[in-house]
N, C-alpha and C positions, 0 to 999 in steps of 0.2 A: 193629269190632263188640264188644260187651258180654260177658261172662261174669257168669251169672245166676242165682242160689240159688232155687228154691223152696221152700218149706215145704208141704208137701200136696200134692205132686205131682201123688196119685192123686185125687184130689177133681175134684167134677166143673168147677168152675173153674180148676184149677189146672192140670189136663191141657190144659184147652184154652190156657191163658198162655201154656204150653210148647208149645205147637204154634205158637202163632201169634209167639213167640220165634225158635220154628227155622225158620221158614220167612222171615223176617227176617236171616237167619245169622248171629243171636245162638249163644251156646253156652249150657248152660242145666244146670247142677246142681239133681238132684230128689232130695227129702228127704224122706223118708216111714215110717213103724213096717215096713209090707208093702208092697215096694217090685216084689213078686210082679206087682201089680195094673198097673204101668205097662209101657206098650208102649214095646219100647228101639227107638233112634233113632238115628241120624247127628245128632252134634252134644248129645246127651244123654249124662250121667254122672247114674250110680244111685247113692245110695247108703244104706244102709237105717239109721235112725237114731230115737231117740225127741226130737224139735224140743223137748222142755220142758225136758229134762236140758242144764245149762247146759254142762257140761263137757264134756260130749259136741259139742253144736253148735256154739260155738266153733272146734273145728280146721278142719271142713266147709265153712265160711263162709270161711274166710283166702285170700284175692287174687280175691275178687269182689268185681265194681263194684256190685251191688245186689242186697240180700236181699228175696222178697215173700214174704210170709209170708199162705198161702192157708187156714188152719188152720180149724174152727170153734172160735169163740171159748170157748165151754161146753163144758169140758176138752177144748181145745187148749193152742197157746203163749199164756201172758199176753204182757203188752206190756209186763212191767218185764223178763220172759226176753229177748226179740223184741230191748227197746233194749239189753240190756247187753252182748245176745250179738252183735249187731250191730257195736258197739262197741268191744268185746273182742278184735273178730276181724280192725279196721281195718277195714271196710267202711264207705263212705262213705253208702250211702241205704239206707231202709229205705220198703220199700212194701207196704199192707196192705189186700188183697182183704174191704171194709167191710160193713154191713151198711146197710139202708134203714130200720129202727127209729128209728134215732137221728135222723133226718131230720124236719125240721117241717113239720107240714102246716096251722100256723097259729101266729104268732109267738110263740115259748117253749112250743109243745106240741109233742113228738114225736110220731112213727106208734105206738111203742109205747106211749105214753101215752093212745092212743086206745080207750073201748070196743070197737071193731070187730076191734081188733090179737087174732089167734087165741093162744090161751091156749097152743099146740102149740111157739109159735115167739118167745115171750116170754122165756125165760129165755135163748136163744143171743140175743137183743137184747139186752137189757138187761146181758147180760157183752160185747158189743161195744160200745155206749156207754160204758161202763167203761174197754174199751180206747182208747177214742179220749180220754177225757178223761184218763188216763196219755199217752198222745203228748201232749196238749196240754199238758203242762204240762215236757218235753221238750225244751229249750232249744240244745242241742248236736248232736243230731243230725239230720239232714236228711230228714225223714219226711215220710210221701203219704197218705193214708186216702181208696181211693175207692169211695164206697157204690154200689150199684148203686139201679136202680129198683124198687118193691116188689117185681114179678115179676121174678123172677129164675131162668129155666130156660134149659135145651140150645134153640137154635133153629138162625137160619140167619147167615150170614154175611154182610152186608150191607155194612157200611164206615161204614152211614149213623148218626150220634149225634149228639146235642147234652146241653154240660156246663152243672152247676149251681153251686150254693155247698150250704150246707144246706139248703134246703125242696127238699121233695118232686117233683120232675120229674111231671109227668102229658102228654100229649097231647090232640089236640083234643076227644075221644070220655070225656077224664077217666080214660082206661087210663094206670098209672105202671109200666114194662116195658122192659126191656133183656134183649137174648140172652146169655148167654154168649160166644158169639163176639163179640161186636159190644164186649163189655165188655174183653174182652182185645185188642180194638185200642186201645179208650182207655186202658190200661193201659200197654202199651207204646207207644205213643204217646207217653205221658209220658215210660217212660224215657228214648226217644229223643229228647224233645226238654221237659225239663223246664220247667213254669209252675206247678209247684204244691207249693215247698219249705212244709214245716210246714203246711200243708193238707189240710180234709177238704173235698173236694166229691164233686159227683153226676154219672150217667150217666145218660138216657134215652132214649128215641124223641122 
């Protein structure tokens, strides 16, 4: 089994990675500013830290097989922190819980780029496109960027997904939706069984 960093433990994606790591019996290091907010676990280490400060994260990260960095991107970790500290610390992957902005929903348009995209949730996209196009240009180290489907909330636990590349995942009804839970089996999925070095792709129903 894995021994596993989180960045944003306490987030509502991030708890549940960690849940669905340890129930896997993975081990799972959670990294978080208030690290109050996380329920302690069998198989979980706390440990309370600010993820942007390079020198700080660094030590945190050293002899784990994979960092996810679950952070929101609009002050969160950038992803020149994300790679260096990555890096720095010997870690071999890095995986980063994406956003569905950056996603095309018609060739070379993104979702943010669309009238319709609400004005409330433009600027954590637009710093998540940012971040991914910093990973892409990333040559050395082994990174994941997986977007979810527009909606993206707490639901049910299902097992049931199917993957994308860049465009916008939608279902038969034109609903584009992944649960939380359902996102963090694809997630670790991947760690467990990697197809997606240097890539960003999608999750959806």
């Amino acid at each position: 089994m894995s021994h596993i960093a989180i960045l944003g433990i306490t987030g509502r994606a991030g708890s549940r990675i960690a849940t669905e790591l340890l129930q896997r019996g993975h081990t799972v290091t959670g990294i978080a500013r208030n690290t109050d907010k996380a329920e302690p676990r069998p198989g979980l280490s706390l440990k309370q830290a600010d993820a942007t400060q390079l020198a700080t994260l660094v030590p945190l990260l050293r002899g784990h097989d994979a960092v996810i960095s679950a952070t929101h991107f609009n002050g969160g970790i950038d992803a020149a922190t994300a790679v260096t500290a990555t890096k720095e610390a010997g870690v071999p992957r890095l995986l980063v819980v994406g956003g569905a902005g950056s996603l095309e929903v018609a060739p070379g348009r993104a979702l943010v780029d669309t009238p319709e995209f609400p004005d409330a949730y433009k600027a954590e996209a637009l710093a998540g496109r940012a971040f991914l196009q910093t990973l892409r240009a990333e040559k050395a180290l082994d990174w994941t960027f997986l977007s979810p489907s527009a909606l993206f909330e707490p639901g049910s636990r299902t097992g049931a997904y199917r993957l994308g590349g860049d465009q916008l995942l939608a279902d038969a009804q034109g609903k584009s939706w992944i649960s939380m839970e359902d996102y963090a089996i694809a997630l670790v999925d991947e760690i467990e069984r990697p197809e997606h070095p240097r890539q960003r792709y999608t999750v959806g129903y």
